[in-house]
C-alpha positions as CSV (number, residue, x, y, z in Angstrom):
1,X,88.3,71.7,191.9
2,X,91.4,69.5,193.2
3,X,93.0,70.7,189.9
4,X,92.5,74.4,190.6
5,X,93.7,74.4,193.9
6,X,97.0,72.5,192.7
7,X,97.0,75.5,190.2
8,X,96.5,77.9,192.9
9,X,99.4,76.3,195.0
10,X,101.8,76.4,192.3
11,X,101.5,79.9,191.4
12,X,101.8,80.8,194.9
13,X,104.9,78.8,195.4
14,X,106.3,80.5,192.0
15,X,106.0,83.9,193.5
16,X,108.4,83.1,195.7
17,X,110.7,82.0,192.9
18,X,110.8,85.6,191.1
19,X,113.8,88.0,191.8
20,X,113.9,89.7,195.1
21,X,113.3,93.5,193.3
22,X,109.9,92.0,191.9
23,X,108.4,90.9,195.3
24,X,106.6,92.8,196.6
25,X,104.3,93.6,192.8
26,X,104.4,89.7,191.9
27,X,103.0,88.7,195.5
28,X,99.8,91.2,195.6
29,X,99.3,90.4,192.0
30,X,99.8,86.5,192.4
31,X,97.0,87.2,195.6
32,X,94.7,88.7,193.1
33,X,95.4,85.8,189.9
34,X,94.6,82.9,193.3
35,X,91.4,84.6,194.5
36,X,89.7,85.6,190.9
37,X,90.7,81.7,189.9
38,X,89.3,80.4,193.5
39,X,86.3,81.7,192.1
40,X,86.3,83.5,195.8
41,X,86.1,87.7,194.6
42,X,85.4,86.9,190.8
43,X,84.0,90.0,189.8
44,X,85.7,92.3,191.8
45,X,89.1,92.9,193.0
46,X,90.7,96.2,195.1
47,X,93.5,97.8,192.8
48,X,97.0,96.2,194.1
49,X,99.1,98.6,196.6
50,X,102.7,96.8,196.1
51,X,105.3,98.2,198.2
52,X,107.7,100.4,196.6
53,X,105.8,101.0,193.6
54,X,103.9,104.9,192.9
55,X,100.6,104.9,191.6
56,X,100.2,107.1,188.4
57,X,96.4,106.3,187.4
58,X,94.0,103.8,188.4
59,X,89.9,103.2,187.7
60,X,88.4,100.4,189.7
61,X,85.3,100.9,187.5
62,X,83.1,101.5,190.6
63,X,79.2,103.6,190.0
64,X,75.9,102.7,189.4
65,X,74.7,100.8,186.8
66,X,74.3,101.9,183.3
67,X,76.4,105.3,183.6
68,X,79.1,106.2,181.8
69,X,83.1,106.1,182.6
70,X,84.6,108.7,183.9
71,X,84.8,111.9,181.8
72,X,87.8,113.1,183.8
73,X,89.6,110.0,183.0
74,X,88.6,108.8,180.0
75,X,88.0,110.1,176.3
76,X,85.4,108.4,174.1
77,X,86.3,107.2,170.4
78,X,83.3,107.7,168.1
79,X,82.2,106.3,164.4
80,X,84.6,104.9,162.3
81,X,87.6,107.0,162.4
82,X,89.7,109.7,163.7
83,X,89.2,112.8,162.5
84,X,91.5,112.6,159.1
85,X,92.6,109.2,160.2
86,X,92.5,106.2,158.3
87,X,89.1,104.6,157.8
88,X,87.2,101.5,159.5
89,X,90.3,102.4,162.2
90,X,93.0,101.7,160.1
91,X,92.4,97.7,161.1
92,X,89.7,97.1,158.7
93,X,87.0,96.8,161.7
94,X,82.9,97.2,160.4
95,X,81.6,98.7,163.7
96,X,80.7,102.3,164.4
97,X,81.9,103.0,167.9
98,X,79.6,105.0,170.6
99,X,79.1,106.6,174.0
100,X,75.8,105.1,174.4
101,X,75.6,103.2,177.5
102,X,74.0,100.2,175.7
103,X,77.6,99.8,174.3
104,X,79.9,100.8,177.2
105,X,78.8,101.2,180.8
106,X,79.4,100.5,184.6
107,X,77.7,97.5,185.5
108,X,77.0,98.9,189.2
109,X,79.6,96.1,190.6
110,X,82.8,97.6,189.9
111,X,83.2,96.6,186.6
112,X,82.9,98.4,183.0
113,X,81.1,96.1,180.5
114,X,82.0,96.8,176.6
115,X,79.5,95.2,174.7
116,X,79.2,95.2,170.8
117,X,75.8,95.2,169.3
118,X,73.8,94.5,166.2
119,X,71.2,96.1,164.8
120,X,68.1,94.9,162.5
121,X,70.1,96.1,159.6
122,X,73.0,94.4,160.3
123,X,75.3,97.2,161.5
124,X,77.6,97.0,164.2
125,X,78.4,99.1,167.4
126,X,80.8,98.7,170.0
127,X,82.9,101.0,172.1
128,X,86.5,102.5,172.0
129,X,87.8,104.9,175.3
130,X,91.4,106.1,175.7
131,X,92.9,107.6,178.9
132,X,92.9,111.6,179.1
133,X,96.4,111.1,180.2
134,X,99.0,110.5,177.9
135,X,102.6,111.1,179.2
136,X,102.9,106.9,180.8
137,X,106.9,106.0,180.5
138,X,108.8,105.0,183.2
139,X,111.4,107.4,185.4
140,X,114.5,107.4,184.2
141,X,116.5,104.6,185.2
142,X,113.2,103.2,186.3
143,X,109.9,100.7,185.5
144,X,106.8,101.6,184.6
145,X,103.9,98.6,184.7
146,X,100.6,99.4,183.2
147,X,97.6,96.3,184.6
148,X,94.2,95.5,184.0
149,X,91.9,92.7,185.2
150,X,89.8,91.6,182.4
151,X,87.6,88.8,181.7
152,X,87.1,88.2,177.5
153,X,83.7,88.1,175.7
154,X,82.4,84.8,177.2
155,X,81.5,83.5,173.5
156,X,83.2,81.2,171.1
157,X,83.3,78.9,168.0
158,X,81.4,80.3,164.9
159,X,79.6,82.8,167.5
160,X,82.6,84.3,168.1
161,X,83.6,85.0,164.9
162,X,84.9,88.9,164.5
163,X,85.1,89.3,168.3
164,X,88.5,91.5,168.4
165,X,89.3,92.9,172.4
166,X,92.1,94.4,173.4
167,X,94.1,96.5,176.2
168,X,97.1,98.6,174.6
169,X,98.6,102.0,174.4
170,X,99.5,104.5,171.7
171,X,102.2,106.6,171.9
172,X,101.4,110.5,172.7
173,X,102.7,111.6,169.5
174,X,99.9,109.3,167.7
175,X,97.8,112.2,168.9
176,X,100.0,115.1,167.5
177,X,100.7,114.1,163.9
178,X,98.8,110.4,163.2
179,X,101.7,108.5,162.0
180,X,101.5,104.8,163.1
181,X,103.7,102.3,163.3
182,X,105.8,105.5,164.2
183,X,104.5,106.2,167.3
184,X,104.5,103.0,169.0
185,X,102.0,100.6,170.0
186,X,102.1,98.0,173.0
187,X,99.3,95.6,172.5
188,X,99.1,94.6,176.4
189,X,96.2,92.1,175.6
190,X,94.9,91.6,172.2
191,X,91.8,88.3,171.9
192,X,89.9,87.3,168.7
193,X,87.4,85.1,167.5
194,X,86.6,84.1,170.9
195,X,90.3,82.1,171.0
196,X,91.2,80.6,174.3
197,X,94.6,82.8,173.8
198,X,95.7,86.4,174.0
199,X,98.3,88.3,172.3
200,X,101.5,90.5,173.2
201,X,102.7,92.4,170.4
202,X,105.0,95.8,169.4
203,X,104.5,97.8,166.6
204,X,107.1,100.0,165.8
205,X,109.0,101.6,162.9
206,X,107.5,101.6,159.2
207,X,104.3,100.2,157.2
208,X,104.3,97.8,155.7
209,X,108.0,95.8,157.0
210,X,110.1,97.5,159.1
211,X,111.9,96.0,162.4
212,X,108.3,95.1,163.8
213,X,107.5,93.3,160.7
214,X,104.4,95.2,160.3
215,X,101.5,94.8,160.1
216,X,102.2,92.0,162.2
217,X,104.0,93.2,164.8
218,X,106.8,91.3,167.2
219,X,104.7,89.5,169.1
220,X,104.1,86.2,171.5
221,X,100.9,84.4,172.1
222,X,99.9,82.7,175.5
223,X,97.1,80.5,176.9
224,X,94.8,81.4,179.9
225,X,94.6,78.2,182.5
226,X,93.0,76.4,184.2
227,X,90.2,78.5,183.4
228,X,89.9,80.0,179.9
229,X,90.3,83.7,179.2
230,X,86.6,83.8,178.5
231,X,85.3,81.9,181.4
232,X,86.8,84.5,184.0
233,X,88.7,87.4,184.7
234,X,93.1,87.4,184.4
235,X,95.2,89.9,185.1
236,X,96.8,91.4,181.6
237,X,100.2,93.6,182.4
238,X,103.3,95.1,180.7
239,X,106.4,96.5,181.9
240,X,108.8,98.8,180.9
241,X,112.0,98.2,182.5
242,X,114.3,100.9,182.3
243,X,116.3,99.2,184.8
244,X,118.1,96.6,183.3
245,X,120.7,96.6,180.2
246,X,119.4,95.9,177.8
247,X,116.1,98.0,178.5
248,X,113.3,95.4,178.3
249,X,109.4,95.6,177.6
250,X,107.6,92.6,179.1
251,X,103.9,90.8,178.7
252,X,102.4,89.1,181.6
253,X,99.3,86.7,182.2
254,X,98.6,86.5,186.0
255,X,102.0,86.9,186.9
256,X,103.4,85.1,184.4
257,X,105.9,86.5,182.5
258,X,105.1,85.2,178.5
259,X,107.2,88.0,175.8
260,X,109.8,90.5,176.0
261,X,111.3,93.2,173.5
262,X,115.1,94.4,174.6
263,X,116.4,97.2,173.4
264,X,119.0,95.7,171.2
265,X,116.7,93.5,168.9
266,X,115.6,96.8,167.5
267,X,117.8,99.9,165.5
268,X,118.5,102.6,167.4
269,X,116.3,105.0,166.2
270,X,113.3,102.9,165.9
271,X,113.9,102.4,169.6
272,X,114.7,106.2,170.2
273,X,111.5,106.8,168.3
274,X,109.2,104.6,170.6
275,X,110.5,105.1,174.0
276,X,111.9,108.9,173.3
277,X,108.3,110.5,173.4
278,X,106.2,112.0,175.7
279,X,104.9,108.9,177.2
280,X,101.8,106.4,176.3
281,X,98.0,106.8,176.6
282,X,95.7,103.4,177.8
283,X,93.2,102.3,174.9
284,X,90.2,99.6,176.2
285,X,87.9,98.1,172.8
286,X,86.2,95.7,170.9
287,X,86.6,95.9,167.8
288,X,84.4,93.5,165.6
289,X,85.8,92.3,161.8
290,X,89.2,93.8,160.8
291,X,92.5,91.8,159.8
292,X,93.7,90.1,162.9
293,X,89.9,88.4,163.0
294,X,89.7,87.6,159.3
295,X,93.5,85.9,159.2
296,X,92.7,83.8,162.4
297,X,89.3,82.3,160.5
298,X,91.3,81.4,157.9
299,X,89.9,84.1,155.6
300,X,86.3,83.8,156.7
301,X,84.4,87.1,156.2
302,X,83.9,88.3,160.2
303,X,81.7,88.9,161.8
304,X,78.7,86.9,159.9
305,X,75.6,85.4,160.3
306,X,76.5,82.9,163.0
307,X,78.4,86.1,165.4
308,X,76.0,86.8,168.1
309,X,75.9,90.0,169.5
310,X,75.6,91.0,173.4
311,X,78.8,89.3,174.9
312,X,80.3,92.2,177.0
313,X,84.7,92.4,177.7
314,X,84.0,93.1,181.4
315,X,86.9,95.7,183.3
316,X,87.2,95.0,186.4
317,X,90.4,97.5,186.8
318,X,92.7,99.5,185.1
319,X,96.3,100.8,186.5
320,X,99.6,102.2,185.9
321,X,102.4,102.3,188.5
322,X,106.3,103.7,188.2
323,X,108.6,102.9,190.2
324,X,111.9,104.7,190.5
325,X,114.6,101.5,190.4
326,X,114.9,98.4,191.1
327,X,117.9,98.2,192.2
328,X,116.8,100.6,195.4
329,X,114.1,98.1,196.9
């Protein structure tokens, strides 16, 4: 415990170290990363209200127990495709995803639970919803910072195996014509294999190759401490600074800033083509088997025999703020 409040301390007096413009958003989020690891408000947390910042969307996840997200919000994935998309999700996943509230549903304490499932068969089910909206980008000459406080499937080792969460966003015109890496893709918070790590990554440009280096992506991993990203919830965020020059994208864990993207690592018209668009829809998901899982067991078929089925990701939040400069506040 002595360790943890050290922790605590130190991420508190780090708040005070950030740059005046990001103040008042790194103190209310380095409040929420100290309670949730305090153990004090684990399972829930109220939605941040930093000053200066304008809430564009928000779900705190809060209804009774075993009902559906919100229609109005949210839009459910189903099976194992788009319509005329690319099979198994494009990613090489095994599970058929649902609306049944057995796989995705309010857990009556302010939280969504996403929970993959096997059947006597052997076949897979798990969940997949994307925001209704689909126009997030920051004002013009502004940030935009998209949030979530998540706590991973709390399973690991060989039981883990083909465990693939994530929070990320598509780019709008994903929805209008299909074409991927083209449309862009920010990987907010991408887990596997029950891994005590989560991943930041851009996909952009062509398939395969490209200035993304796809299928890979550009892309930074980080650590969850003191507590592990399974054992309780963190705080996943990106932003989009339009601010600065070079424009920047940045990854967070709990405050902490791990991976950026600026504007002049990529060629212009990849960078036109990802940040020219509409804006970005919100994806939540467990996936279970694909690439990402089968590369990080060193080619181990996932999920197999020794996967157990029934660990939930567990939403505590989701939200997206703009914010009209930095410069002005």
């Amino acid at each position: 415990m002595r360790l943890i409040k050290t922790y605590v301390l130190d991420k508190m007096e780090a708040c005070f170290r950030w740059p005046q413009r990001h103040m008042p958003w790194i103190l209310a989020t380095c409040w929420i990363t100290a309670i949730s690891v305090m153990g004090i408000s684990n399972a829930y947390a109220e939605i941040p209200k930093p000053k200066g910042w304008t809430l564009q969307f928000s779900d705190d996840f809060v209804g009774a127990a075993n009902q559906l997200p919100s229609r109005a919000k949210w839009r459910f994935d189903t099976g194992h495709q788009y319509p005329a998309g690319p099979p198994k999700w494009g990613t090489g996943e095994i599970q058929a995803y649902t609306a049944d509230p057995a796989n995705i549903s309010l857990d009556g304490h302010g939280n969504l639970r996403i929970t993959p499932l096997r059947d006597h068969a052997g076949n897979w089910t798990s969940a997949r919803i994307e925001t209704r909206k689909d126009n997030f980008k920051p004002p013009k000459g502004g940030l935009l910072r998209i949030e979530a406080r998540i706590q991973m499937p709390d399973v690991s080792d060989k039981a883990a195996l083909g465990y693939w969460p994530a929070f990320w966003a598509l780019g709008h015109s994903y929805r209008r014509n299909g074409k991927w890496p083209q449309a862009g893709e920010f990987d907010i918070m991408e887990n596997v294999n029950g891994i005590d790590s989560v991943w930041g990554i851009l996909h952009c440009g062509v398939y395969p190759g490209g200035p993304c280096g796809e299928p890979d992506g550009l892309g930074r991993r980080a650590a969850c401490a003191p507590a592990t990203c399974q054992a309780t919830f963190h705080i996943y965020a990106f932003e989009w600074d339009n601010s600065v020059s070079p424009v920047q994208l940045r990854w967070y864990v709990d405050g902490t800033l791990f991976d950026h993207v600026s504007q002049n690592q990529l060629p212009a018209a990849t960078w036109k083509e990802i940040t020219g668009q509409g804006g970005y829809f919100l994806l939540l998901n467990v996936a279970m088997g694909g690439g990402f899982s089968y590369a990080m067991a060193g080619a181990i078929p996932t999920p197999n025999e020794t996967t157990e089925p029934g660990h939930p990701m567990v939403v505590d939040y989701v939200a997206v703020w703009t914010r009209a400069s930095a410069a002005k506040h």
